[in-house]
N, C-alpha and C positions, 0 to 999 in steps of 0.2 A: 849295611846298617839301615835297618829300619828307620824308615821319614815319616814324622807325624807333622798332619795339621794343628793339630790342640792338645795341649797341656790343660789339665783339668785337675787342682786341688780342693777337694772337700775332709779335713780334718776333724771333723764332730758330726754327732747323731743330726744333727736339721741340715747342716750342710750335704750329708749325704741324700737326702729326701731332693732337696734343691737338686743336685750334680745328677739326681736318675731320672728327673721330669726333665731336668734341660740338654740332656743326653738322648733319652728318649726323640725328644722336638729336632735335634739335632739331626740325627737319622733317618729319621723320617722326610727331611728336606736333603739331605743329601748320604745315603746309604754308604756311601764311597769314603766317606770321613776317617781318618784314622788317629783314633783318640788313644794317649797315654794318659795316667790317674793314677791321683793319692785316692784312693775308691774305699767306703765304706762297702757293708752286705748289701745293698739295694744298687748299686753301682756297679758292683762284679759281678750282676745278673748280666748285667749288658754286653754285647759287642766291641770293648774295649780292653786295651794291654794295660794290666795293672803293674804300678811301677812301685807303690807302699801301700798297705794296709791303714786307713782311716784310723784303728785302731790304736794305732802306732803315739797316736798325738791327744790321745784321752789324759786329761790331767784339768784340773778346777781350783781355783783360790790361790793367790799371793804364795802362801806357803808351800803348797802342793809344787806350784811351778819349781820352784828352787831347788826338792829333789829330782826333780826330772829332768832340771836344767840340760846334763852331758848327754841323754838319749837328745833330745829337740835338737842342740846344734850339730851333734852326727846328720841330724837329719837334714838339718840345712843345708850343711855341705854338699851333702849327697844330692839334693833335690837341683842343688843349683848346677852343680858340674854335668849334672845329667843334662837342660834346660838347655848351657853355654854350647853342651855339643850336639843335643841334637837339635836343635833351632828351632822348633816350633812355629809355624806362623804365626800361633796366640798363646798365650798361657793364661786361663781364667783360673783365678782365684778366687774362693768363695770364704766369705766370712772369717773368721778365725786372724784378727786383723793383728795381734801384735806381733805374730808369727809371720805374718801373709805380708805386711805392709814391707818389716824389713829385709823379705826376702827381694818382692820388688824392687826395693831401690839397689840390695846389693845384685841383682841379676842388669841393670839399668850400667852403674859403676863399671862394672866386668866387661860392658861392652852387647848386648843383647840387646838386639834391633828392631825384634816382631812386636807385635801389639801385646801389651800387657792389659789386662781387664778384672776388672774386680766388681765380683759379682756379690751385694750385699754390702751397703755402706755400713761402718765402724759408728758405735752411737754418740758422733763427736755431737750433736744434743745432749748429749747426758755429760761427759767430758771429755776432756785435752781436745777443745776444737782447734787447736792451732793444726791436726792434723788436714784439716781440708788443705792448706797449702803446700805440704808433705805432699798429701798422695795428687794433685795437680802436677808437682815436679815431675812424676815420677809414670803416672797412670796416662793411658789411651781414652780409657771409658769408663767410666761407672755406672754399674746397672744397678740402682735402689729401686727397695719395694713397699714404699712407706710413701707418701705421697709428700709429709713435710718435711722430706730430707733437701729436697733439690736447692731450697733456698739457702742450706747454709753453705753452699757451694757456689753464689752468684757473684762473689765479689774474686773468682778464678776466671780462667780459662777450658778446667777441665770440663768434659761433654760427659754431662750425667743425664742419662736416660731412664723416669719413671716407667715399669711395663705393671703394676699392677702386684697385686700378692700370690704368689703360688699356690697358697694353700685353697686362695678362694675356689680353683677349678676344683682340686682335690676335692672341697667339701660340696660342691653344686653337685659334685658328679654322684657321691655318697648320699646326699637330699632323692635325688633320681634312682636310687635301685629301687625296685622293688619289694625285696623283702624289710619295708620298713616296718619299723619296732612301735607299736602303738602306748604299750606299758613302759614307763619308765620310773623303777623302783630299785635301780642301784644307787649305793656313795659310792664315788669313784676314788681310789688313792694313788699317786701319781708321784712316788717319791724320788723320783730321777732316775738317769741309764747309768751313774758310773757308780762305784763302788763306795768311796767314800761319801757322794753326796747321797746313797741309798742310806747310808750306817748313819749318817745326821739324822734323817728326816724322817722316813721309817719309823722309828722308834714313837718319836710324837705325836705322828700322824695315827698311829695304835693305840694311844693312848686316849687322844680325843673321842677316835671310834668306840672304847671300849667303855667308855662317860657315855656317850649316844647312843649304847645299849643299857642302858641302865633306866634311861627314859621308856629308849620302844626295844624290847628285846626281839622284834620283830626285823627289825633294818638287817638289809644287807648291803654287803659292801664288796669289791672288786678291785685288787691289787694289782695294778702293770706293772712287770716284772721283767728287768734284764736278768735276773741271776736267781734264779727261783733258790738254792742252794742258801742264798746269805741272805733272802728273804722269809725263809722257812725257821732260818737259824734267829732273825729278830723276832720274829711271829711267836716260838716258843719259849722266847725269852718275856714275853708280855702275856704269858701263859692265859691266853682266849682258844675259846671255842672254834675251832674251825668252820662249825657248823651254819657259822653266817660269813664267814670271807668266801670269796676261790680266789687265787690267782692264776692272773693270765699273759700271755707274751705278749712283747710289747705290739709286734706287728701285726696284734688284733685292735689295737689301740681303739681305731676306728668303730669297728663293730662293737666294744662294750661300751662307749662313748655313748652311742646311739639307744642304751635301755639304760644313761645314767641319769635321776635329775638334779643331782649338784656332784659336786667333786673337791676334794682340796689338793693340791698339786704344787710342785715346786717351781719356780719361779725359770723363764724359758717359753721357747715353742709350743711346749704342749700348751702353756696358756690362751693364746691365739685357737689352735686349733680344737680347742675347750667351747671356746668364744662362741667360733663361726660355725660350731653345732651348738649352738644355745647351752648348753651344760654350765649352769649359776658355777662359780668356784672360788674356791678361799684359797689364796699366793700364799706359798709359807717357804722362805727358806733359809734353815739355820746355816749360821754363818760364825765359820771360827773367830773367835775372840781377836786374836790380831789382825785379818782380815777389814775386821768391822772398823778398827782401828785405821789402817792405811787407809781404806776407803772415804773414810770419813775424813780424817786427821791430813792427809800427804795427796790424798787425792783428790778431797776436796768437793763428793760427789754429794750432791743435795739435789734433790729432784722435791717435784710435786708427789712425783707418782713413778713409780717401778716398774707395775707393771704394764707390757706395751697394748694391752686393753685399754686400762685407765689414759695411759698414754696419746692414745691417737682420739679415744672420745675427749680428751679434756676436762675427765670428770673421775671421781671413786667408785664403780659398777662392781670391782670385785677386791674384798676385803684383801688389805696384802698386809703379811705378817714378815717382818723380817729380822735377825737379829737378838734382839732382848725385847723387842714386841711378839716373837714368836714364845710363846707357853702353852702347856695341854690348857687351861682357860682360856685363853685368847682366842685359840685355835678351837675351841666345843663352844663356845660362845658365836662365833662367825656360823657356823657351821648349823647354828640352830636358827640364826636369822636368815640362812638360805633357805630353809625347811618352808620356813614361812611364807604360803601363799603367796600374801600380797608384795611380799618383798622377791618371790622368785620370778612373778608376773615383770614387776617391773625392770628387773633385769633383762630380762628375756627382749624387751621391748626393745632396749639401750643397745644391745647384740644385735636387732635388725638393722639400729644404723650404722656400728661399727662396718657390715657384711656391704652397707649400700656405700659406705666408702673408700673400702679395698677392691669393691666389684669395678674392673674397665668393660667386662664384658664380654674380654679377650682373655683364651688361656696367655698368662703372665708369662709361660716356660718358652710359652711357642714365641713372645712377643722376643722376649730376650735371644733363642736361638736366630732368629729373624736379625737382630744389631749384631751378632756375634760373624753371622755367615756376610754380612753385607759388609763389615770391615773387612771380613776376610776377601771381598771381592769375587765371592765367589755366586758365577751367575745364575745358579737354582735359586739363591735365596734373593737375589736381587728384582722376581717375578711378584716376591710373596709379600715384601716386606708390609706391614701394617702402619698406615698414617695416623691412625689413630696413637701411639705411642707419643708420651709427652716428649716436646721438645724443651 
C-alpha cells in the first residue's frame, strides 16, 4: 500500500489555484514528497496521486447544497476511510470550510493522529464566529491570508500563521512579463465558473453591456468562460451582435485582464485578482430569492461590505450589487461611473494600497509550504524556513 506524506483537499475553482502554487513550493523543497488530492485541472498537472476530482464538489447556494446533499456525504465517507487508513502525516485542507471543518473533526473522533491543517480561514468575520473555538478543538494550524484574520483567533490556543496572499506573487510576476499590454480598451464580463451561477448572471451582465452600447457602439467587451456552449446559448438569447464581444477561457483570465479597463464580475476571487491588476470593477451577484432570505433572516449576515476589496480597505472602491440591488440599471449605471476618468484614477489609486497591504514581500505559497514541511519535521525545509512569517 502506498504511504503518503500529505493529503491535500482543494474542492473549488481558487482552492485549486492555491493547492497548485503550494504543491508546486512543495516540490521544489523536497522532490521526494508524496502527495494524494481532491485535485482540481491545475493540480492534476502536477506530480501527485489524484484520489477525487475537484469537480466532484462544485455546488453554490443553500438550495443547491440540499440537492447534492447524497453525492457530498458519499464523499465524506470515502475521503475519511481513505485518510483513517492511509495515515498521512498531514492532511491540508483548503477552504471549502462547511465540508472541510466537519470532516476534520470527524477524522479527529475516529481516532487520526497526524497534523491536520487548514489552509485558508472560514470568514468567521463575516459569521458564525463561534467557529474559531471549533476548529482550535480540532485543528494543528491555520494558514490565513488576510492579515486581519489572526486576531479573531487570540483568545485560543490554535497557532494561526499569516504568510501573505498568494495571488500577490501571481500578479507581481504578470506586472514583470514582458509583453505588457499598453491599450486597454476592454469591459471585462466575469459571470462565474459553475453553471447555474453562469445562468444568474450572465443574462444581466448582457444586458447592461448591451445599454452601454447604445451610448458608444464602439466598446468592446470580453466574456471568461467555463462553458462556452451555455455561454453562446445565453448570448443568442440576448440576441446582440457578436461583433463587439469574443469569449475567452478561463485560464486566459490573466492575459485579458491585462488590456481590460473596468470589468463587472461576480462576487469571489476573481474580485481580488481584478484588484491586484488595477481593473476598476462593479461585484454583482444574483442571488436566489431564498437564499437572500436564510442569509439575511437565519443567518443573520450584515456586513459593511461584501466584497473582500472593500473589505480589507475599509472602504467602498468597487460598487457591489447584490441580491434586489442587482438590476440591468444599477449594474449600467455602476459601470458608467467606472468609465469615468476621474472616478477610474481614483480607484486605481485605492488598488495600490490594497497590493501594499497583502505584499510580505515573500512568495505567500513558499512561505506556507515552508510551516507545512517544518511541522512535518522534515529537515530540507527546516534550512529555509522564513522568519519573517507572522507569528
Amino acid at each position: 500500500m502506498q504511504k503518503y506524506d500529505l493529503f491535500i483537499s482543494a474542492s473549488e475553482d481558487s482552492a485549486d489555484i492555491h493547492g497548485r502554487n503550494l504543491i508546486t513550493e512543495l516540490l521544489k523543497k523536497n522532490p521526494n514528497l508524496k502527495i494524494l488530492a481532491i485535485a482540481g485541472p491545475k493540480m492534476r498537472k502536477l506530480n501527485i496521486d489524484v484520489f477525487m476530482n475537484m469537480e466532484n464538489f462544485h455546488v453554490m447556494g443553500f438550495i443547491d447544497i440540499i440537492f447534492a446533499l447524497p453525492k457530498l456525504i458519499r464523499s465524506f465517507f470515502q475521503i475519511r476511510k481513505k485518510l483513517l487508513k492511509l495515515n498521512p502525516k498531514a492532511s491540508i485542507f483548503i477552504d471549502y470550510p462547511d465540508f472541510n471543518l466537519r470532516l476534520e473533526k470527524s477524522l479527529r473522533k475516529k481516532g487520526y493522529k497526524n497534523k491536520l491543517v487548514h489552509y485558508i480561514s472560514p470568514t468567521i468575520w463575516a459569521w458564525r464566529k463561534k467557529r474559531s473555538d471549533f476548529m482550535a478543538k480540532y485543528l494543528d494550524l491555520l494558514i490565513t491570508i488576510f492579515p486581519f484574520e489572526k486576531k479573531y483567533f487570540s483568545h485560543t490556543s490554535l497557532d494561526v500563521k499569516y504568510i501573505g496572499h498568494p495571488l500577490i506573487s501571481i500578479t507581481n510576476d504578470i506586472y514583470k512579463e514582458k509583453n505588457e499590454i499598453s491599450k486597454k480598451d476592454l469591459i471585462g464580463l466575469f459571470p462565474g465558473s459553475r453553471l447555474k451561477e453562469i445562468g444568474r448572471n450572465l443574462p444581466i451582465q448582457l444586458k447592461a453591456a448591451k445599454k452601454l452600447l447604445k451610448d458608444n457602439e464602439n466598446l468592446k467587451f470580453a466574456i471568461s468562460s467555463t462553458n462556452d456552449k451555455l455561454i453562446s446559448k445565453i448570448f443568442d438569447t440576448e440576441n446582440l451582435d457578436r461583433t463587439n464581444f469574443q469569449i475567452f477561457p478561463r485560464d486566459q483570465n490573466y492575459l485579458f485582464m491585462k488590456k481590460m479597463k473596468i470589468a463587472m464580475a461576480t462576487s469571489g476571487t476573481i474580485n481580488l485578482e481584478l484588484a491586484l491588476l488595477k481593473v476598476p470593477t462593479v461585484v454583482n451577484f444574483a442571488i436566489n430569492p431564498i437564499d437572500l432570505f436564510i442569509a439575511k433572516n437565519l443567518l443573520k449576515i450584515n456586513l459593511n461590505h461584501y466584497c473582500i476589496v472593500n473589505i480589507i480597505l475599509k472602504k467602498r472602491i468597487f460598487p457591489e450589487l447584490y441580491g434586489p440591488n442587482l438590476n440591468i440599471n444599477s449594474l449600467y449605471d455602476s459601470l458608467k461611473t467606472l468609465l469615468d476618468e476621474n472616478s477610474n484614477n481614483y480607484i486605481k489609486a485605492s488598488l495600490d494600497e490594497l497590493k501594499h497591504i497583502l505584499d510580505t514581500k515573500k512568495n505567500p505559497s513558499e512561505n506556507a509550504a515552508d510551516l507545512i514541511l517544518n511541522y512535518l519535521n522534515f529537515s530540507k525545509a527546516k534550512s529555509n524556513i522564513h522568519m519573517h512569517v507572522a507569528q
